[in-house]
C-alpha positions in Angstrom: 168.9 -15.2 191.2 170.8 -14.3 194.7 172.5 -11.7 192.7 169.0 -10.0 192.0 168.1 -10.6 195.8 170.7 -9.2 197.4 170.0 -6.4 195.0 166.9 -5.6 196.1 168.2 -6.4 199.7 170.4 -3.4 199.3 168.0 -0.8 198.6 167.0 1.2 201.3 164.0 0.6 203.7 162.8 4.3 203.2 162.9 3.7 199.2 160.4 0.4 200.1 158.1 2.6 202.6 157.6 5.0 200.0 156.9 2.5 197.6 154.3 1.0 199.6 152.5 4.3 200.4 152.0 5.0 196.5 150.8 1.6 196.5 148.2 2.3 199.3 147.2 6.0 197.9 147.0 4.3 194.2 144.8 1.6 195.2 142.1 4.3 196.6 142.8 6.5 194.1 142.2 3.8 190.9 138.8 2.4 192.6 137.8 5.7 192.3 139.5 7.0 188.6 138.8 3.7 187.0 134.7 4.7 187.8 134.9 8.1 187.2 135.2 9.2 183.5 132.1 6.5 183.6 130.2 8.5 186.0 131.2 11.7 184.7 129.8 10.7 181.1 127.0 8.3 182.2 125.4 9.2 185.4 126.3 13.2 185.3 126.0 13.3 181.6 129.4 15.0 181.0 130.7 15.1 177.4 134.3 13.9 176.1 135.1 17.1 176.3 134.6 18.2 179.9 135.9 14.6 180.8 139.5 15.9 178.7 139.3 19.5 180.6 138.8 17.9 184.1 141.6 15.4 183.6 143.6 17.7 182.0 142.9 21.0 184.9 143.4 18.2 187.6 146.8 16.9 186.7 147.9 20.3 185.4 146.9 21.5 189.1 149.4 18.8 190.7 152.3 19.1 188.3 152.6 22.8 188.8 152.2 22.9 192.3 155.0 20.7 192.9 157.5 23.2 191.5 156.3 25.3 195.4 156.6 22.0 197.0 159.8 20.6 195.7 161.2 24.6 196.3 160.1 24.3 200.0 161.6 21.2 200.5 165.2 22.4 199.5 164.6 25.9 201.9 163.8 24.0 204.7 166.3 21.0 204.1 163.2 19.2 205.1 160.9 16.8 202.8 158.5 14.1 205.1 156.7 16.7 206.5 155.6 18.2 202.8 155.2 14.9 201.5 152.9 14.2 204.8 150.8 16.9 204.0 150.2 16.4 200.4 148.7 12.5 201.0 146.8 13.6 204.4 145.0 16.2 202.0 144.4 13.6 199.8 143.0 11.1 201.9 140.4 13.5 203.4 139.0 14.5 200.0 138.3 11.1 199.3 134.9 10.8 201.0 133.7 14.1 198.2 134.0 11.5 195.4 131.1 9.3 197.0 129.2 13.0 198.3 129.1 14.9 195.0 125.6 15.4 193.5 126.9 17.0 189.9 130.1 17.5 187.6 130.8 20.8 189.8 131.3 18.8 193.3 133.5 16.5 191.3 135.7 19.0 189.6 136.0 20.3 192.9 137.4 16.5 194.7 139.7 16.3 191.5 141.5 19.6 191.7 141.7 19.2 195.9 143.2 15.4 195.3 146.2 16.9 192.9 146.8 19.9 195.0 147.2 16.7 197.6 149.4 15.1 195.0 151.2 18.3 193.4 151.9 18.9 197.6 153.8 15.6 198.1 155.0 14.9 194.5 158.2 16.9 194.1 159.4 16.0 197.6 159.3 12.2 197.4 160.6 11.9 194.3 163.4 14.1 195.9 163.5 11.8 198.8 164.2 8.9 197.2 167.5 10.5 195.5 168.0 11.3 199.0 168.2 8.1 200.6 169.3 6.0 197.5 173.3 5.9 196.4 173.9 7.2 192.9 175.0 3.7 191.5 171.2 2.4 192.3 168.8 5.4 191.6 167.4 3.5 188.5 166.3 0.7 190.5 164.9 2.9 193.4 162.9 5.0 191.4 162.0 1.4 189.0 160.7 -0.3 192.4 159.1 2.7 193.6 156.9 3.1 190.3 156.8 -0.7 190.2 154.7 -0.5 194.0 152.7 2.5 193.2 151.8 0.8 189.9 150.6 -2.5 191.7 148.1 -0.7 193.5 147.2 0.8 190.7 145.9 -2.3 189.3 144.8 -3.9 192.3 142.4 -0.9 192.7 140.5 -1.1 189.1 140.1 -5.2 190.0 138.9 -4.0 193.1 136.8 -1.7 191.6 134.7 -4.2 189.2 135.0 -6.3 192.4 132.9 -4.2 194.4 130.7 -3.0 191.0 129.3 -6.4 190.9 128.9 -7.0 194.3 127.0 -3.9 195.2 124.8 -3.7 192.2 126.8 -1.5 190.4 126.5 1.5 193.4 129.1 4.1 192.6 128.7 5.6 195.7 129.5 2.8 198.3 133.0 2.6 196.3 133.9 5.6 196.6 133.4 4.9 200.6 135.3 1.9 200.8 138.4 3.9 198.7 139.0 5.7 201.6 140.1 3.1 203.4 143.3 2.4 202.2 144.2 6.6 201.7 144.3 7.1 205.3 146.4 3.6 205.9 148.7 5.2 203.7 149.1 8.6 205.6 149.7 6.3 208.4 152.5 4.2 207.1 154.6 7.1 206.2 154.2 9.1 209.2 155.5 6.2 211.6 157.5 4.0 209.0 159.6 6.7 207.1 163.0 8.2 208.8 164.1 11.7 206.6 167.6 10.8 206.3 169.7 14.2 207.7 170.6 17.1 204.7 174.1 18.9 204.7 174.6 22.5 204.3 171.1 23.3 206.7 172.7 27.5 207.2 172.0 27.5 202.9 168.8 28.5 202.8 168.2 31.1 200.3 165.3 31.3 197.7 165.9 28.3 195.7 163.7 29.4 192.7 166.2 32.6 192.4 167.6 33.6 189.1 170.8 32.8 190.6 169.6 29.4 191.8 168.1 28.0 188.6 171.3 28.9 186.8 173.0 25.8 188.3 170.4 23.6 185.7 172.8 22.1 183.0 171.7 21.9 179.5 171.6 18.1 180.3 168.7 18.8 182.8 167.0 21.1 180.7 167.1 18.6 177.7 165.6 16.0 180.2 163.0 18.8 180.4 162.1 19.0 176.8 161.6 15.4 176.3 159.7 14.7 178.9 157.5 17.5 177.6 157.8 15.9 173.9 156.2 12.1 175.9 153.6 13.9 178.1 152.0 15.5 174.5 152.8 12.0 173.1 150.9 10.1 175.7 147.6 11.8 177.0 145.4 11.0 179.9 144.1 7.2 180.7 140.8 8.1 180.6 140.4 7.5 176.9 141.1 4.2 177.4 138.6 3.5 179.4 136.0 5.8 176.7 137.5 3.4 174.2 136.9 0.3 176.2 133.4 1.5 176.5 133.4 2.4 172.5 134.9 -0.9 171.5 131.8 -2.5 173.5 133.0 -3.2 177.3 130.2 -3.2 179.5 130.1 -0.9 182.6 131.3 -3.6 184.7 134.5 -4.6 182.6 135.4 -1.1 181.2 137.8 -0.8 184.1 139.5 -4.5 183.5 141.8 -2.1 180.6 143.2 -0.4 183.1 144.3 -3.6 185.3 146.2 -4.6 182.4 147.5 -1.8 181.7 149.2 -1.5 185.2 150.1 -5.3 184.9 152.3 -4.6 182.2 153.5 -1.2 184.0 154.6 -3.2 187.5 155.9 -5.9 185.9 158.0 -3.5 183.3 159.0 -1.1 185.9 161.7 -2.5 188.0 163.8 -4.4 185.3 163.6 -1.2 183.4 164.8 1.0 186.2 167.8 -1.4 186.9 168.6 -1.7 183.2 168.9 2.3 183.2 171.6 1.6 185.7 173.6 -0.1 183.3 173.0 1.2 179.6 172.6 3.9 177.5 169.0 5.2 178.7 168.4 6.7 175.1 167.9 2.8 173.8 165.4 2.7 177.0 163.4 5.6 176.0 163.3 4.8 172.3 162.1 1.5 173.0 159.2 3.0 175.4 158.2 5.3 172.2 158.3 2.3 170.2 156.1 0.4 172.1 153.4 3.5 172.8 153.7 3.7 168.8 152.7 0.0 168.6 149.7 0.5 171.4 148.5 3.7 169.8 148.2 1.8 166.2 146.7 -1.4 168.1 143.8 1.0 169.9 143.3 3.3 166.8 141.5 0.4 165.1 140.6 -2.2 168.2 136.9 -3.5 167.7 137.0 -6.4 169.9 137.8 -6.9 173.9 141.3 -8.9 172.7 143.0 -6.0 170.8 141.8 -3.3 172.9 143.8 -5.7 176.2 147.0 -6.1 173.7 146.7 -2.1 173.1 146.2 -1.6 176.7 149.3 -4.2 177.6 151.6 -2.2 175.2 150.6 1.0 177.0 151.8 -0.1 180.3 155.1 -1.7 178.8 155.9 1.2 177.6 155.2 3.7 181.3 157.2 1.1 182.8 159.9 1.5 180.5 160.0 5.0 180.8 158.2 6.8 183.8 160.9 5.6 186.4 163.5 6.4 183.8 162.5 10.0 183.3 163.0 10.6 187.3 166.4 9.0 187.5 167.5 11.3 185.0 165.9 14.4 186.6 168.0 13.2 189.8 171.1 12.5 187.8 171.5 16.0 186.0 170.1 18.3 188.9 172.2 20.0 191.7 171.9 17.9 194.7 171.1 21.0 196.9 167.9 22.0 194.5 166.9 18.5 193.9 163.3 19.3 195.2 163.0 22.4 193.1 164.3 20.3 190.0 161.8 18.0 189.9 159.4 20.9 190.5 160.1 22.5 188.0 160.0 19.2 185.6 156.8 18.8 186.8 155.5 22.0 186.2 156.2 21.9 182.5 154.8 18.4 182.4 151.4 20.3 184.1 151.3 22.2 181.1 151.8 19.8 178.4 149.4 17.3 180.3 146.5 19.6 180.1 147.5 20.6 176.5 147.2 17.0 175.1 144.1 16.3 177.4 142.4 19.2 175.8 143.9 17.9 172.0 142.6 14.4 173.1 139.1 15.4 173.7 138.6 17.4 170.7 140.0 15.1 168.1 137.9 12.6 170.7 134.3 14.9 170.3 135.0 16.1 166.6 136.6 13.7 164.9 136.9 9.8 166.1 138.8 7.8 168.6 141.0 6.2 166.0 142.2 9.9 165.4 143.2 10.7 168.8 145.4 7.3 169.1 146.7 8.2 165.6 148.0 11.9 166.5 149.0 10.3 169.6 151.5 7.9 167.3 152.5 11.1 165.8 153.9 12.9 168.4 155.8 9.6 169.5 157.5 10.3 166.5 158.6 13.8 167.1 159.8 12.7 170.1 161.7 9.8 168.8 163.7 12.4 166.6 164.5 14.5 169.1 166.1 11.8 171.5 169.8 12.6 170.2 169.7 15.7 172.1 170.0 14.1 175.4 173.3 13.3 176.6 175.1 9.6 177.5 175.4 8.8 181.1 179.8 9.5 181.2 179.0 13.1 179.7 176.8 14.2 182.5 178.9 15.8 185.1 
C-alpha cells in the first residue's frame, strides 16, 4: 500500500491538474451528452440515423483538427496556451445546448464543442509526455483518463439528478452544465506550469515530408490498430438508444452510462501502471476480449440487469485500453513532434469514428440493435488478429 502511494506521490502535479480539468470539462460535457441523443430523437424528432451522422461529424471534427493543433504545438515549442484555447471554446458553446430550438442549432453546439476539443486534444495529451518521466507514462496517462472518466460519470448521475428534480426540463440542465466548463478553463489557466522545451531555434514545419519521415513502423502500427478499435467500438450513444430500447425510462436511460464510466475510472489507472510493467499486447487483447463479451451481453439484453453488466464490460474494457493507446503513441513518436504524433493518430481515429458511427446507425435504422452490437463483436475480432503486428516494449527504440 505505501508502495502504491508514494507512486502516485511521484507523479507530477501538472499530470494531476490536467486530470482534474478533463474531470471538470467531462462533468459538463456528460450532463449534456447523456440527454442529448434523447432530445435529439424525442423532443426534435431526429432518427437513429441523423443521431449516428451528428455523433459521428462531431467527433470526426475534433479528431482531425488535432492533427493542426498538436502541429502548432511542436512549431511553437508551446502547448498551455493551445490547450487553453480549445476548453475556453468549449465552455462558451455550452449555453447553445440549452438555446437551440431544432436539430440544426444543435449540430451547430456539437461541431463548435469538438473544434473546442480537437483545439486542446493533441496538445495535452502531448503535455503529459512532457511533464511525465518515461518509466511512468502508463500511469500518467492511466490517472489522467481515470479523472476525466470520473466526471464523466458524475455528470450522467448528475444529470438524472437534475431530470427529476426539475421535471424533466432539458433546458435548465443544459444551464447548470456550464458551470463546471468555465471552472475548468480556470483551473488550467492558474494551476498548470508548461514545463520549458529544448531545441526552441527548430522550428520548421513539423507536418513536412521530411518531418513525418522520423514516424517508425512501430508508430504507424500503433496507428493501424487504433484505427482497427475505433471501427470496433462505435459511439456511446447507442447505448443509451439501447437502454431506451431495452425499456429504461427517460429518467434512467442515462444511469448506463454512469456505469459505464464506473467501470472505466476504476479500470483506468491499474491498467495504465500495469502497461508500465508488461507486455501491452496482453493489455489490449484483454480490452478486445472484454468489448467482445459487452457486445454479445448488449446484442440480446432485454432486461435493466444485462444491459448494466453489458454496459460494465464496456467501460472495463476503455479503461483497459484508451490510456494504453496514448502511452504507446508517446512511446514510439519523436520527442520533438510529439504534438503532431498524436495529431495525426487522431486524425485517422476522426475518420474511422465517423465511419463506424455511420455503420452503427444503419445497421441500427435497417436492421436491429442486436446487429449493430454483433458487427461490433466482429470487428473486435479483426482486430484481435492483427495485434501481432505491434512490437514489444525492448524492440521499440
Amino acid at each position: 500500500m505505501s508502495s502504491t502511494k508514494s507512486y502516485r506521490r511521484s507523479l507530477p502535479a501538472g499530470v494531476w491538474v490536467l486530470g482534474f480539468v478533463s474531470l471538470l470539462m467531462d462533468v459538463s460535457s456528460e450532463m449534456i451528452h447523456s440527454l442529448l441523443p434523447l432530445y435529439l430523437v424525442g423532443v426534435l424528432g431526429a432518427s437513429a440515423l441523423t443521431l449516428g451522422l451528428i455523433e459521428g461529424f462531431a467527433e470526426a471534427t475534433a479528431m482531425m483538427l488535432k492533427v493542426f493543433s498538436g502541429a502548432l504545438s511542436d512549431y511553437w515549442r508551446k502547448r498551455k496556451g493551445l490547450a487553453l484555447l480549445g476548453y475556453g471554446l468549449a465552455a462558451i458553446t455550452k449555453p447553445v445546448f440549452a438555446l437551440a430550438p431544432s436539430v440544426g442549432w444543435v449540430l451547430a453546439a456539437r461541431l463548435t464543442d469538438r473544434v473546442g476539443k480537437g483545439i486542446r486534444g493533441a496538445p495535452r495529451d502531448a503535455l503529459v509526455a512532457d511533464l511525465t518521466p518515461p518509466q511512468m507514462r502508463g500511469a500518467a496517462y492511466g490517472l489522467r483518463q481515470s479523472l476525466d472518466t470520473i466526471g464523466a460519470f458524475v455528470g450522467p448521475v448528475l444529470a438524472i439528478a437534475l431530470m427529476a428534480l426539475l421535471a424533466n426540463n432539458y433546458q435548465w440542465v443544459f444551464w447548470i452544465a456550464v458551470i463546471p466548463a468555465f471552472l475548468a478553463v480556470i483551473l488550467l489557466c492558474v494551476g498548470l506550469r508548461e514545463p520549458e522545451r529544448q531545441n526552441r531555434q527548430n522550428r520548421g514545419n513539423p507536418i513536412q515530408f521530411s518531418h513525418l519521415k522520423r514516424f517508425t513502423q512501430a508508430y504507424w502500427a500503433v496507428v493501424l490498430i487504433g484505427s482497427l478499435f475505433t471501427l470496433a467500438r462505435f459511439s456511446e450513444a447507442f447505448l443509451l438508444l439501447k437502454a431506451e430500447d431495452a425499456g429504461l425510462s427517460l429518467l434512467w436511460a442515462p444511469l448506463v452510462l454512469v456505469v459505464m464510466n464506473i467501470a472505466f475510472s476504476l479500470s483506468a489507472y491499474p491498467s495504465g501502471r500495469m502497461s508500465d510493467r508488461m507486455d501491452p499486447r496482453q493489455l489490449l487483447a484483454a480490452g478486445l476480449l472484454l468489448l467482445i463479451v459487452a457486445d454479445l451481453v448488449l446484442a440480446w439484453s432485454s432486461g435493466w440487469f444485462s444491459l448494466m453488466i453489458g454496459a460494465a464490460f464496456w467501460g472495463l474494457h476503455m479503461g483497459m485500453t484508451q490510456g494504453l493507446l496514448a502511452t504507446l503513441v508517446a512511446r514510439t513518436a519523436p520527442a520533438e513532434s510529439r504534438g503532431t504524433a498524436f495529431g495525426i493518430f487522431n486524425l485517422i481515429m476522426g475518420l474511422t469514428v465517423l465511419l463506424a458511427s455511420i455503420i452503427a446507425g444503419l445497421l441500427w435504422t435497417l436492421y436491429s440493435p442486436a446487429l449493430t452490437f454483433v458487427i461490433g463483436a466482429l470487428f473486435c475480432l479483426l482486430t484481435l488478429s492483427c495485434l501481432g503486428i505491434l512490437k514489444r516494449p525492448s524492440e521499440v527504440a
